[in-house]
C-alpha positions as a Markdown table, in Angstrom:
| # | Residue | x | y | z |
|---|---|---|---|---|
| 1 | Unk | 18.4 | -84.6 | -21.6 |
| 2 | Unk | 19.9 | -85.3 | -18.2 |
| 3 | Unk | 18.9 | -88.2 | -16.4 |
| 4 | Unk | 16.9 | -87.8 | -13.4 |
| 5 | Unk | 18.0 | -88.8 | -9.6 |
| 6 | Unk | 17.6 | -91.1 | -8.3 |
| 7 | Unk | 15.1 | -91.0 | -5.1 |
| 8 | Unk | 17.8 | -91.6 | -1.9 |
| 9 | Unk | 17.5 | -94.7 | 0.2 |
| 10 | Unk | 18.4 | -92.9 | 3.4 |
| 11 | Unk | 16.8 | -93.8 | 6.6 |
| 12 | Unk | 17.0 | -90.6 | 8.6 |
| 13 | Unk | 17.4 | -86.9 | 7.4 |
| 14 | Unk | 21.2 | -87.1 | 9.6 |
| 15 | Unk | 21.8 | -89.6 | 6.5 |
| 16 | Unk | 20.3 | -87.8 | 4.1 |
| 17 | Unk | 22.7 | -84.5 | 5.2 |
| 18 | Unk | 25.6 | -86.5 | 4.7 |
| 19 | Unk | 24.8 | -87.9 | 1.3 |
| 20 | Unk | 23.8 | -84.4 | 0.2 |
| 21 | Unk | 27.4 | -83.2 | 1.5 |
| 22 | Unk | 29.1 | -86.2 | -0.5 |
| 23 | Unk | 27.5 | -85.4 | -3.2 |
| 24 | Unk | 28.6 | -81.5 | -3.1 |
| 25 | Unk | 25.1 | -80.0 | -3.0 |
| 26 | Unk | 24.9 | -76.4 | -3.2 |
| 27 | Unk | 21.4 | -75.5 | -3.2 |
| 28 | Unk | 18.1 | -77.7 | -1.6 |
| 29 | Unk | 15.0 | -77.1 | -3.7 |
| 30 | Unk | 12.1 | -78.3 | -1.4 |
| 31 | Unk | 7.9 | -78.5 | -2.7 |
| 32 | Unk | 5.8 | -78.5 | -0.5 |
| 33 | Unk | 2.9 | -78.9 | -2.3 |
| 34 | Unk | 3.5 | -82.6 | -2.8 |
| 35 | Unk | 0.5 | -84.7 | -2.7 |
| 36 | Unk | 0.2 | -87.4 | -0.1 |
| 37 | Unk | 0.2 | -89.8 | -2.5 |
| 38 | Unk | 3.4 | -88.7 | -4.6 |
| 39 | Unk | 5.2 | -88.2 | -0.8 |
| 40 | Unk | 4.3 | -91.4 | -0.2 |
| 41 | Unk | 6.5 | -92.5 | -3.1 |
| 42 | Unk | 9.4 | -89.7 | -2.4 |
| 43 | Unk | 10.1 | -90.0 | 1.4 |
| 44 | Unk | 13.1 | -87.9 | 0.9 |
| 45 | Unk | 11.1 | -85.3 | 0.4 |
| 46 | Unk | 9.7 | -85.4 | 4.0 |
| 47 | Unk | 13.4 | -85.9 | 5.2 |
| 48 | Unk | 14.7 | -82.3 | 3.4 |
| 49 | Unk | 11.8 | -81.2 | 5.3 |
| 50 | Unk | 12.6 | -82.4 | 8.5 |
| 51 | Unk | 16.4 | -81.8 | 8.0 |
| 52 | Unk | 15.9 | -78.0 | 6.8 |
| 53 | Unk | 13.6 | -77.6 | 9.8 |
| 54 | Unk | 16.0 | -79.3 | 12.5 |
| 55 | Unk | 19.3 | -77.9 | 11.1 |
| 56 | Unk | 19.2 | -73.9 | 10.4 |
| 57 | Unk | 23.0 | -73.8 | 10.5 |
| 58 | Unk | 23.0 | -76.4 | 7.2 |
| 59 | Unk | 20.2 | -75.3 | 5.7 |
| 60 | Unk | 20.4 | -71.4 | 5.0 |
| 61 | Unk | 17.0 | -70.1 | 3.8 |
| 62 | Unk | 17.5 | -68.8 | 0.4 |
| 63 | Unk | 13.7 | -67.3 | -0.2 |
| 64 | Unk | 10.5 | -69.0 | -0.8 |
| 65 | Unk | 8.3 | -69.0 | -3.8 |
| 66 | Unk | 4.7 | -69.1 | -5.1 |
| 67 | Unk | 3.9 | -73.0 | -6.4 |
| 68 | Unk | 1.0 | -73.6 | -8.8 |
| 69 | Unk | -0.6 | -77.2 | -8.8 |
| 70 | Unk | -3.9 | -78.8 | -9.7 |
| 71 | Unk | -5.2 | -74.7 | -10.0 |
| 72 | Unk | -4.2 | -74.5 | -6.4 |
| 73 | Unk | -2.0 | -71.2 | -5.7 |
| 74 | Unk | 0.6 | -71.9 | -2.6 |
| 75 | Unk | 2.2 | -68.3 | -1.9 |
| 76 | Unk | 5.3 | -70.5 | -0.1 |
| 77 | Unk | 4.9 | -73.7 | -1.8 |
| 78 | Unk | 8.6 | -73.6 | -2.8 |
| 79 | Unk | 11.4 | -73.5 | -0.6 |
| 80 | Unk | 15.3 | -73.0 | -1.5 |
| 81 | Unk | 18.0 | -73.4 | 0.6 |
| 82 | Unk | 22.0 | -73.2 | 0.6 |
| 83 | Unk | 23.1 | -76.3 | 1.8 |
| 84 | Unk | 26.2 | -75.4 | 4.3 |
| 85 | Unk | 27.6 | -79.4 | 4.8 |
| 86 | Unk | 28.6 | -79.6 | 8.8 |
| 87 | Unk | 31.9 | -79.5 | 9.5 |
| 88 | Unk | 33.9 | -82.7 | 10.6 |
| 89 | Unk | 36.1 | -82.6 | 13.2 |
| 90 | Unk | 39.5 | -83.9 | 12.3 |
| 91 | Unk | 40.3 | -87.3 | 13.9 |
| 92 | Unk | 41.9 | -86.9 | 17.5 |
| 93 | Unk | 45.0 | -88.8 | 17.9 |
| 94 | Unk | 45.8 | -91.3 | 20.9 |
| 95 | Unk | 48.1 | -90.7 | 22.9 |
| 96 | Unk | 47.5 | -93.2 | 25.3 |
């Protein structure tokens, strides 16, 4: 069984990018169908939102798929993306 992650600690979805490009991340798996009271709990859920939403260049929309919870049907209620980390630029040197 593999363990679960744990919810990130990030303040901001800029943070959140970066942890997700530390960590290698591939593919961003968002529901949602969340209740308010589970988001509540998960806020990094509403920052993969925001992030996806604010950066199209990092977050490549893979396809979105039909979510079934509580006997409630949402036709989108799962979206995937391919997470494309930003690039860094290199450090500039001083020549000053």
């Amino acid at each position: 069984q593999m363990p679960r992650p744990q919810a990130p600690r990030e303040e901001d979805s800029t943070q959140l990018v970066q942890v997700l490009a530390k960590a290698k991340v591939g593919l961003v798996v968002i529901d949602t169908t969340l209740p308010a009271k589970r988001r509540a709990k998960m806020p990094h859920h509403t920052l993969l939102e925001q992030a996806a939403a604010a950066e199209p260049d990092v977050f490549e929309p893979v396809g979105l798929y039909p979510m079934l919870r509580a006997d409630k049907r949402s036709e989108n209620g799962i979206r995937v993306y391919r997470f494309h980390p930003p690039t860094v630029p290199p450090p500039t040197e001083d020549k000053g």
